[in-house]
PQR file of N, CA, C, O and H, with PARSE charges and radii, in Angstrom:
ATOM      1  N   UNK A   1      -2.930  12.571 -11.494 -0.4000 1.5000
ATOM      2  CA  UNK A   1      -3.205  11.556 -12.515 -0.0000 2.0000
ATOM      3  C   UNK A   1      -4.587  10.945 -12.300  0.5500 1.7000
ATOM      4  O   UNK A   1      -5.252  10.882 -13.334 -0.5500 1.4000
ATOM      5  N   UNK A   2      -5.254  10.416 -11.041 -0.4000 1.5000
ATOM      6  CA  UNK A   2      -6.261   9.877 -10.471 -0.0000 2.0000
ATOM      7  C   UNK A   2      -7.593  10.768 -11.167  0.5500 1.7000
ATOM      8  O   UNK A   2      -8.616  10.352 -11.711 -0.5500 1.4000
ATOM      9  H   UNK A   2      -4.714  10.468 -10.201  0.4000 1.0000
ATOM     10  N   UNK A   3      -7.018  12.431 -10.850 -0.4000 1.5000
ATOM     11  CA  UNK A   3      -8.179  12.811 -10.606 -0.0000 2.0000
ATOM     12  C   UNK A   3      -8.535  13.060 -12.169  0.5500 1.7000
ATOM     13  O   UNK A   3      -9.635  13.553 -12.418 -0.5500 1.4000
ATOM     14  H   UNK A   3      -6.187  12.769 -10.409  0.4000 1.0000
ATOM     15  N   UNK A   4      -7.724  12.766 -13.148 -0.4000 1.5000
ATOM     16  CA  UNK A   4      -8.540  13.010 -14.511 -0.0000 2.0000
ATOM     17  C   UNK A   4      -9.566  11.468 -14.828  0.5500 1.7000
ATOM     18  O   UNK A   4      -9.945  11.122 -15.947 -0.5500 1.4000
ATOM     19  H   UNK A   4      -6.830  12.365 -12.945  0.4000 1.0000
ATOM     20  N   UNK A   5      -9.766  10.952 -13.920 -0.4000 1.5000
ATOM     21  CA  UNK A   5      -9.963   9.713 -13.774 -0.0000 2.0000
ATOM     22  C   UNK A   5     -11.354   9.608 -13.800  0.5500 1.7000
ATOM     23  O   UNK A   5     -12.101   9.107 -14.640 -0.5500 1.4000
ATOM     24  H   UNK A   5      -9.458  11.234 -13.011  0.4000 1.0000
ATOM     25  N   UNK A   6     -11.681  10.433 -12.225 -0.4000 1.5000
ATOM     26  CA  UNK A   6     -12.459  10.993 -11.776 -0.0000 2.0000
ATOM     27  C   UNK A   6     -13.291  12.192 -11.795  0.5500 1.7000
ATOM     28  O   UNK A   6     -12.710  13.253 -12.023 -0.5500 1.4000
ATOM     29  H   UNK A   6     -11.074  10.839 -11.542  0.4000 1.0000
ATOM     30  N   UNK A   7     -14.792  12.210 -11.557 -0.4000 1.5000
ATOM     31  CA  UNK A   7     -15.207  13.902 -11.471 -0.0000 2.0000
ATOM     32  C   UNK A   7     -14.980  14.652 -10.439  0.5500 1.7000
ATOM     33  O   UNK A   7     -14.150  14.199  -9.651 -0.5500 1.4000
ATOM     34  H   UNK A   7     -15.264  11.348 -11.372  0.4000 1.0000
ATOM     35  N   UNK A   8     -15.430  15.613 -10.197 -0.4000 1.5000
ATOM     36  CA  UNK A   8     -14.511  16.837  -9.554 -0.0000 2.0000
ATOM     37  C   UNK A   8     -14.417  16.354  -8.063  0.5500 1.7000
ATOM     38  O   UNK A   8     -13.411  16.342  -7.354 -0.5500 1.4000
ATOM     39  H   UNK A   8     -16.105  15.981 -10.838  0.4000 1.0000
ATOM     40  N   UNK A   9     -16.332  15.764  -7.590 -0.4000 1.5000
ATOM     41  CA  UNK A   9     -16.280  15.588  -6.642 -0.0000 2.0000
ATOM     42  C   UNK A   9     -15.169  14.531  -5.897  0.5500 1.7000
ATOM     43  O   UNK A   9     -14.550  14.988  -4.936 -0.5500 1.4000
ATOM     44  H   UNK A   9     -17.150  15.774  -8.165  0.4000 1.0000
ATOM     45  N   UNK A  10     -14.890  13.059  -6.340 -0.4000 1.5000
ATOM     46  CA  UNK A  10     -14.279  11.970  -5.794 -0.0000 2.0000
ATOM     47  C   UNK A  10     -12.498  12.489  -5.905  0.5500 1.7000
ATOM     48  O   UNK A  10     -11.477  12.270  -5.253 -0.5500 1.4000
ATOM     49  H   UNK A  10     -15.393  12.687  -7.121  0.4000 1.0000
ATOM     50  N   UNK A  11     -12.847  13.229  -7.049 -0.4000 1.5000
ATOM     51  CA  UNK A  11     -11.226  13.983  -7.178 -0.0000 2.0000
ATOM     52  C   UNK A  11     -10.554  14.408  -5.849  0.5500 1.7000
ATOM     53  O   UNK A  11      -9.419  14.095  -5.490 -0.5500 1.4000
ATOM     54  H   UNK A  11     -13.677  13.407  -7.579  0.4000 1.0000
ATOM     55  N   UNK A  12     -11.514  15.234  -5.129 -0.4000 1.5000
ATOM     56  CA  UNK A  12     -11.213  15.911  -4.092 -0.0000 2.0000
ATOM     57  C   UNK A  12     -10.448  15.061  -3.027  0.5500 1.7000
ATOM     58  O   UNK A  12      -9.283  15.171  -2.645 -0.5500 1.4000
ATOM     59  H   UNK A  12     -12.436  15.488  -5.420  0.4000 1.0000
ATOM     60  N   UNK A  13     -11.446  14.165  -2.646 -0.4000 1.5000
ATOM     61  CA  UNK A  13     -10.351  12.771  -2.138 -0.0000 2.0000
ATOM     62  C   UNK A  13      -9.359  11.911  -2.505  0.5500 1.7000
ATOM     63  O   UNK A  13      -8.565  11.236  -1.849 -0.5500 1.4000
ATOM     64  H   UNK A  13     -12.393  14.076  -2.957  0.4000 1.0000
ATOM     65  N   UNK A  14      -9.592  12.094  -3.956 -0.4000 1.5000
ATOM     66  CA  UNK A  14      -8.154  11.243  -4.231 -0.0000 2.0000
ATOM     67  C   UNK A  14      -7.114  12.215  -3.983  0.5500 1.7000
ATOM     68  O   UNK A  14      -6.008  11.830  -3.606 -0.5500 1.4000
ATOM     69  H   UNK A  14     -10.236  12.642  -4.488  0.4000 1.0000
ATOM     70  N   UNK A  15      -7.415  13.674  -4.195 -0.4000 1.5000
ATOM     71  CA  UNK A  15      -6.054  14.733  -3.778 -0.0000 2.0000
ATOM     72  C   UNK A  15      -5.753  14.697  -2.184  0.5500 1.7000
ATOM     73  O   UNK A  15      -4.823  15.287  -1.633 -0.5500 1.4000
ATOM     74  H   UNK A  15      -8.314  13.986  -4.501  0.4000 1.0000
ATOM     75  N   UNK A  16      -6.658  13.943  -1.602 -0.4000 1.5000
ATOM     76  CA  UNK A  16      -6.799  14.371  -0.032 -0.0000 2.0000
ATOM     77  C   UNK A  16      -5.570  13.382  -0.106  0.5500 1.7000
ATOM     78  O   UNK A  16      -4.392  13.707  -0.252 -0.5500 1.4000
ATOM     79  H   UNK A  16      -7.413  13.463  -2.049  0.4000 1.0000
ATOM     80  N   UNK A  17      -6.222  11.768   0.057 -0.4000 1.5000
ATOM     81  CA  UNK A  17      -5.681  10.596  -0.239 -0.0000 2.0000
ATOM     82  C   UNK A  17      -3.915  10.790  -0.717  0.5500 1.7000
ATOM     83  O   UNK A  17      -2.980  10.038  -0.441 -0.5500 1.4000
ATOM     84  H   UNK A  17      -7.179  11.504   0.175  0.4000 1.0000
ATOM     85  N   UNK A  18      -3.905  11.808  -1.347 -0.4000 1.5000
ATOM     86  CA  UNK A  18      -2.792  11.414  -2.207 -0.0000 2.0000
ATOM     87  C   UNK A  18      -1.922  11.988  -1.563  0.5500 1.7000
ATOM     88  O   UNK A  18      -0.821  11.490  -1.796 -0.5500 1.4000
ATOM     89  H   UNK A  18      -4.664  12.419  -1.571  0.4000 1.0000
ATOM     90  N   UNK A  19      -1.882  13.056  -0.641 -0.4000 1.5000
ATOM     91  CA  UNK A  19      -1.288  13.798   0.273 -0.0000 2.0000
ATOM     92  C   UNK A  19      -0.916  13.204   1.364  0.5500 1.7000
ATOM     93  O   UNK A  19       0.213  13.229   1.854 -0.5500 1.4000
ATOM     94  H   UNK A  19      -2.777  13.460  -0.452  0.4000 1.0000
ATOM     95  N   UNK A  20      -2.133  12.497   1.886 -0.4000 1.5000
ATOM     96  CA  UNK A  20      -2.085  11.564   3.233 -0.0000 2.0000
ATOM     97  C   UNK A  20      -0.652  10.725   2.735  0.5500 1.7000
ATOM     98  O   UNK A  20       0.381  10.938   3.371 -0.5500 1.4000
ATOM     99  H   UNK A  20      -3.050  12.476   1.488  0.4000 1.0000
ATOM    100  N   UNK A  21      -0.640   9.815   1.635 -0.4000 1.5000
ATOM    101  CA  UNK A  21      -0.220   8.971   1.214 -0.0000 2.0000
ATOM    102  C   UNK A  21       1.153   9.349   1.023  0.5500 1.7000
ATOM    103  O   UNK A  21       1.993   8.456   1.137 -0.5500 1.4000
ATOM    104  H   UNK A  21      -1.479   9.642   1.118  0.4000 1.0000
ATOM    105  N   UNK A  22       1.536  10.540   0.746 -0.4000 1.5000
ATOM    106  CA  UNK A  22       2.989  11.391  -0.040 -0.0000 2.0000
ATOM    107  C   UNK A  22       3.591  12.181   1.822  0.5500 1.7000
ATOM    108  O   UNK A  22       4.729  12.505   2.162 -0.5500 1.4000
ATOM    109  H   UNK A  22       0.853  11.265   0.654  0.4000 1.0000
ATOM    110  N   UNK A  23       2.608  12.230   2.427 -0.4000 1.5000
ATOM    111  CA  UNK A  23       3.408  12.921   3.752 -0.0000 2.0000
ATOM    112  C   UNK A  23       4.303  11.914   4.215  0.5500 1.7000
ATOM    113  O   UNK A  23       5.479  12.219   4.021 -0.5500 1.4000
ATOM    114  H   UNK A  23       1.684  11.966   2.151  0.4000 1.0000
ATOM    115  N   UNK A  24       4.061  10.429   4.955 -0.4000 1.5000
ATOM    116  CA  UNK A  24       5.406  10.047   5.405 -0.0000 2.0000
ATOM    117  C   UNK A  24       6.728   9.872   4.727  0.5500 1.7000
ATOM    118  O   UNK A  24       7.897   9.898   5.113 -0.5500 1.4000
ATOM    119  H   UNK A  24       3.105  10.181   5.113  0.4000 1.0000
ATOM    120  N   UNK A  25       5.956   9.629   3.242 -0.4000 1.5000
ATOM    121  CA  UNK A  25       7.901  10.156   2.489 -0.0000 2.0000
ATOM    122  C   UNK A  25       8.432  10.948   2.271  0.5500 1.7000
ATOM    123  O   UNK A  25       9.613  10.958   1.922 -0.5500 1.4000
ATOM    124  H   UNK A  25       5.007   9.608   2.928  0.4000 1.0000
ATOM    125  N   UNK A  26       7.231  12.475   2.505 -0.4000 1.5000
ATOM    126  CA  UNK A  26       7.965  13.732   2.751 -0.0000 2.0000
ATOM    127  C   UNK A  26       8.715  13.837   3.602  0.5500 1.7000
ATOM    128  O   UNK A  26       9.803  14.367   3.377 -0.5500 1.4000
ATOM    129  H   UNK A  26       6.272  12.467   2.787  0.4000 1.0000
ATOM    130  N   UNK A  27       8.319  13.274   5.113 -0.4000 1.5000
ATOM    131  CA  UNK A  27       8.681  13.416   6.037 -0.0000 2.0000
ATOM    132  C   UNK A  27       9.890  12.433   6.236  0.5500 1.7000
ATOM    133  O   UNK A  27      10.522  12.473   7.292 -0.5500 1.4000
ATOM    134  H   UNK A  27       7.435  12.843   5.295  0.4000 1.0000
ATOM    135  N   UNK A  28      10.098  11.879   5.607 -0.4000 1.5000
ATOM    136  CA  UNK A  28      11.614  10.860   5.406 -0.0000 2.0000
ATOM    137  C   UNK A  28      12.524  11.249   4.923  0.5500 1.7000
ATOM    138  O   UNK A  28      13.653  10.891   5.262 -0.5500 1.4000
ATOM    139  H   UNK A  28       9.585  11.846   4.749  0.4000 1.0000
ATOM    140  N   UNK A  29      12.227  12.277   3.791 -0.4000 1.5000
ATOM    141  CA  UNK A  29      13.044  12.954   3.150 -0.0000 2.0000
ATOM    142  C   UNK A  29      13.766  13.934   3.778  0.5500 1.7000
ATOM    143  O   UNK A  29      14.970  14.189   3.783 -0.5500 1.4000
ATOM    144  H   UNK A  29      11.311  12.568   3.516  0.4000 1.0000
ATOM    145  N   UNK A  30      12.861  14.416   4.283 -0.4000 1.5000
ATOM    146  CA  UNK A  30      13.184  15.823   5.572 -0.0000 2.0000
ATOM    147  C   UNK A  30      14.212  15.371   6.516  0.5500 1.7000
ATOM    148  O   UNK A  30      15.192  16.092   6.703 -0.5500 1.4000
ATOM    149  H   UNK A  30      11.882  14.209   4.279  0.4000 1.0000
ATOM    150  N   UNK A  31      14.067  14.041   7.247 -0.4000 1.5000
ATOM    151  CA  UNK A  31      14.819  13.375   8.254 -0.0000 2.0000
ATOM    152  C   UNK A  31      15.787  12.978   7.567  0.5500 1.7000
ATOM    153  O   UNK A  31      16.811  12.831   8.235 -0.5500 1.4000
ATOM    154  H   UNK A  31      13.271  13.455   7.096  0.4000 1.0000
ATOM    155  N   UNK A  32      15.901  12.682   6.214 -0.4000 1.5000
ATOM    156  CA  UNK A  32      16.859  12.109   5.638 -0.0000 2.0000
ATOM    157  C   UNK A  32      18.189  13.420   5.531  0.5500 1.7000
ATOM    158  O   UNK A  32      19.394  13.241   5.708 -0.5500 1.4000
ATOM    159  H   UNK A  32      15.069  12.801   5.671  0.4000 1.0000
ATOM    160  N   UNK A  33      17.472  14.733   5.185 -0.4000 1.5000
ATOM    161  CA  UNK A  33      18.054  15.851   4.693 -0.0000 2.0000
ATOM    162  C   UNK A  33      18.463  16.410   6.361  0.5500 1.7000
ATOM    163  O   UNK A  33      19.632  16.670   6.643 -0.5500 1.4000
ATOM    164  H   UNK A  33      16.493  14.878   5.041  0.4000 1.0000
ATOM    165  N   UNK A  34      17.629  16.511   7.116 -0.4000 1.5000
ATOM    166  CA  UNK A  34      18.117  16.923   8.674 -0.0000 2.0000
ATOM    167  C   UNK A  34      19.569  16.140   8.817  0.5500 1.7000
ATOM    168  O   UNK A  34      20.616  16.776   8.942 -0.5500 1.4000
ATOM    169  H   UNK A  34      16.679  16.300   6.887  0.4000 1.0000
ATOM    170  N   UNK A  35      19.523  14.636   8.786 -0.4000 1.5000
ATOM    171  CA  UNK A  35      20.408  13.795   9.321 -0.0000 2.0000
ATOM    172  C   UNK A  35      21.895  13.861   8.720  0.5500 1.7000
ATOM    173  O   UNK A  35      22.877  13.495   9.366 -0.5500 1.4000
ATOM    174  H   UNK A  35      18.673  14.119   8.685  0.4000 1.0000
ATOM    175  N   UNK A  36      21.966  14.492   7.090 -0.4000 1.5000
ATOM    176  CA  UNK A  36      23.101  14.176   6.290 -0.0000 2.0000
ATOM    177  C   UNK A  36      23.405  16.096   6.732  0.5500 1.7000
ATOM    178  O   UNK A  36      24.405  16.676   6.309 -0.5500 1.4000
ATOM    179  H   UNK A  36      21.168  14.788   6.565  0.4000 1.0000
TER
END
């Protein structure tokens, strides 16, 4: 969504950003799905 925001270059970081940002609830999910 960000990166239509943005040009290609700053895009690149908001995809970085947005990953950084989306891994510990991946990773919650995972623990969530390990645990049940």
């Amino acid at each position: 969504m960000l990166s239509l925001w943005y040009p290609k270059a700053p895009s690149a970081a908001a995809i970085i950003l947005g990953l950084l940002a989306s891994a510990p609830f991946t990773a919650c999910s995972l623990t969530n799905r390990s645990l049940r």
